[in-house]
C-alpha positions in Angstrom: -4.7 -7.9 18.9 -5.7 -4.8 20.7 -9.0 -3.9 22.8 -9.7 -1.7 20.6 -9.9 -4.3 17.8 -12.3 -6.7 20.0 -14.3 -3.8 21.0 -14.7 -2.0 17.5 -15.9 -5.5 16.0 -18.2 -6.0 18.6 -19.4 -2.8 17.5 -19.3 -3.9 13.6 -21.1 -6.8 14.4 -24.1 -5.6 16.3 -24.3 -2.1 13.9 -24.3 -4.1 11.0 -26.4 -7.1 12.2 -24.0 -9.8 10.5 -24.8 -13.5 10.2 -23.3 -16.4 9.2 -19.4 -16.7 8.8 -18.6 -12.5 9.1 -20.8 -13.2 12.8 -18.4 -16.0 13.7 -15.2 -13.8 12.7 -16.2 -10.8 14.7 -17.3 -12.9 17.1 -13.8 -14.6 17.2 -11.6 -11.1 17.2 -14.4 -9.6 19.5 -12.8 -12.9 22.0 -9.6 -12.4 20.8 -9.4 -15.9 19.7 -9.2 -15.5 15.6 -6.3 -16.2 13.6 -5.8 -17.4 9.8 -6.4 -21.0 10.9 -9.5 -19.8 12.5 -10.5 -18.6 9.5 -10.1 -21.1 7.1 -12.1 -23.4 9.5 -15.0 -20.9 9.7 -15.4 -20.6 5.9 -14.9 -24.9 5.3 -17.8 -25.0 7.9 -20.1 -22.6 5.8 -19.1 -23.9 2.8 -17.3 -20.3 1.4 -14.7 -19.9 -0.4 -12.1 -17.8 0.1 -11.6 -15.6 -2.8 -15.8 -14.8 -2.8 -15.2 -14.5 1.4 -12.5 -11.7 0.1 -15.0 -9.0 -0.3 -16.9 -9.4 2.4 -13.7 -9.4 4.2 -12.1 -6.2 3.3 -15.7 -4.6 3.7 -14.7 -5.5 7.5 -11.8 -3.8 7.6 -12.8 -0.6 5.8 -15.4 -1.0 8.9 -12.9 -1.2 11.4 -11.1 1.5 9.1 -13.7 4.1 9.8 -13.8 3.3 13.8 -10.0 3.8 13.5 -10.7 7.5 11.6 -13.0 8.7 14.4 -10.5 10.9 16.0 -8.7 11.6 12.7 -5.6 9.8 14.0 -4.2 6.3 13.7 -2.3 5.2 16.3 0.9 2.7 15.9 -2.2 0.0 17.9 -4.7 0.9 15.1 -2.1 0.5 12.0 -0.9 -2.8 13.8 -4.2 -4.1 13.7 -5.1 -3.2 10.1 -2.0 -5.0 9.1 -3.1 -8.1 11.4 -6.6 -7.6 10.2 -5.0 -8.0 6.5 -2.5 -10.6 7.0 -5.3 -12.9 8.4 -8.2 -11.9 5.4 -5.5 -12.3 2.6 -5.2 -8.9 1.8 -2.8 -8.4 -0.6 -1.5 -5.2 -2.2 -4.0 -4.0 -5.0 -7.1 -5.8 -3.3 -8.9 -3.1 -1.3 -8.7 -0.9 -5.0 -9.3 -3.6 -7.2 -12.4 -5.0 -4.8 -13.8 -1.6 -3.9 -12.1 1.4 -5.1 -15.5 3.4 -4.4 -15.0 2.1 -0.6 -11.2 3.4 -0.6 -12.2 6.4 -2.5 -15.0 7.5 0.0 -12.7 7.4 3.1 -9.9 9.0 1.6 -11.7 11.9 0.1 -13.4 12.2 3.6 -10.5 11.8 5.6 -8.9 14.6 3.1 -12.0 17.2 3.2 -11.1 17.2 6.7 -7.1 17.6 6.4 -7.8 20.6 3.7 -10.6 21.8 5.6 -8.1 24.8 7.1 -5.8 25.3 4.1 -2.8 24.1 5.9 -1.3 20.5 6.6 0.0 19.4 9.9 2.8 17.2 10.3 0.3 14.9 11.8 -2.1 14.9 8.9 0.7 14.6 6.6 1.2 11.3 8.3 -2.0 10.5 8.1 -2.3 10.8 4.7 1.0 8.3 4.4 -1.0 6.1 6.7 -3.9 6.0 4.8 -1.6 5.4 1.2 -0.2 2.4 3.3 -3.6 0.9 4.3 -4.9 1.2 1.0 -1.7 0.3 -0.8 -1.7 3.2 -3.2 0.7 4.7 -5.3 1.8 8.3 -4.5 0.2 9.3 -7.9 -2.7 7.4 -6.4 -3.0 9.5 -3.6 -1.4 12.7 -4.6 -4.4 12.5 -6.9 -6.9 12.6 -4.6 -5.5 14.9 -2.8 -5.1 17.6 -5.3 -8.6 17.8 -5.7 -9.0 19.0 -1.9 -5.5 21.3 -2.4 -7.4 22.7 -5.5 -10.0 24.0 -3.1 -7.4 25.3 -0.9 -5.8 27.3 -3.3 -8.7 28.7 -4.8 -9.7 29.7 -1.4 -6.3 31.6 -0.9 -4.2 28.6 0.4 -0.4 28.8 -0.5 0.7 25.5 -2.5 3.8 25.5 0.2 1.5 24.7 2.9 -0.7 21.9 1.7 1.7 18.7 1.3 0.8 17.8 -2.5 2.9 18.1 -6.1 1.0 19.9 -8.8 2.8 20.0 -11.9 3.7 23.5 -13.1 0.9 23.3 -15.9 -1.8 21.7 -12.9 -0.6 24.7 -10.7 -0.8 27.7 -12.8 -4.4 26.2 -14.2 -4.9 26.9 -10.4 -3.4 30.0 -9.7 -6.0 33.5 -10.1 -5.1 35.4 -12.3 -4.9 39.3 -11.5 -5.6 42.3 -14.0 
């Protein structure tokens, strides 16, 4: 567990003004003394189940997810604790979507805007965009879909397709494309 982990939910905690079991679990990463044990005795004590906890849970981590986004990078320390962060909520594949999908949806499109913003992708925002497919668990269609709304932009804008790190299919592209006189 990184110090950034500990520090970013004592930052969750206070900004969010949690109570109950979510105050105990920040509290416990915040000391760096959670784990999944740690867990399962926090919701026995308050009486929660697990699979209603879920939500709340990944709501954490889409919290932690936006600290992590600040600087429009993730480090290998960040994506580490994501995957801790989900191996010790239950997180399986398909549950940020099926839970949330407006959640996922907001921080991908924003995290995108930002990529497209200069109608050219970066090796490093190309990785971001595989990092954030990874967090979230998405398909490529998934995420090639989102993306092609921002690439649309792009194009429209003068971007060359080449440059921008998404698949249009010929019929999608040339919908795209000006055409001249």
């Amino acid at each position: 567990m990184s110090d950034k982990l500990s520090s970013a939910f004592w930052k969750i905690q206070n900004e969010l003004e949690l109570s109950g079991y979510l105050k105990e679990v920040c509290l416990h990463i915040t000391e760096k003394t959670f784990s999944k044990t740690v867990l399962e005795e926090i919701l026995i004590n308050n009486g929660v189940n697990h699979s209603i906890a879920k939500v709340d849970l990944i709501h954490l981590i889409f919290e932690y997810v936006k600290i992590a986004l600040e600087d429009n990078i993730l480090t290998v320390n960040e994506k580490q604790d994501i995957k801790l962060l989900k191996l010790w909520f239950g997180i399986q594949a398909g549950d940020f979507y099926f839970h949330n999908s407006s959640a996922v949806e907001n921080i991908i499109t924003y995290q995108l805007s930002k990529i497209y913003r200069d109608n050219f992708i970066t090796e490093e925002e190309a990785l971001l965009k595989v990092d954030l497919q990874e967090i979230f668990d998405l398909s490529f269609d998934q995420m090639n879909d989102y993306a092609k709304t921002e690439a649309s932009l792009s194009i429209q804008q003068g971007a060359d397709p080449k440059n921008l790190d998404v698949f249009f299919t010929q019929k999608e592209y040339f919908k795209l494309k000006p055409t001249s006189k």
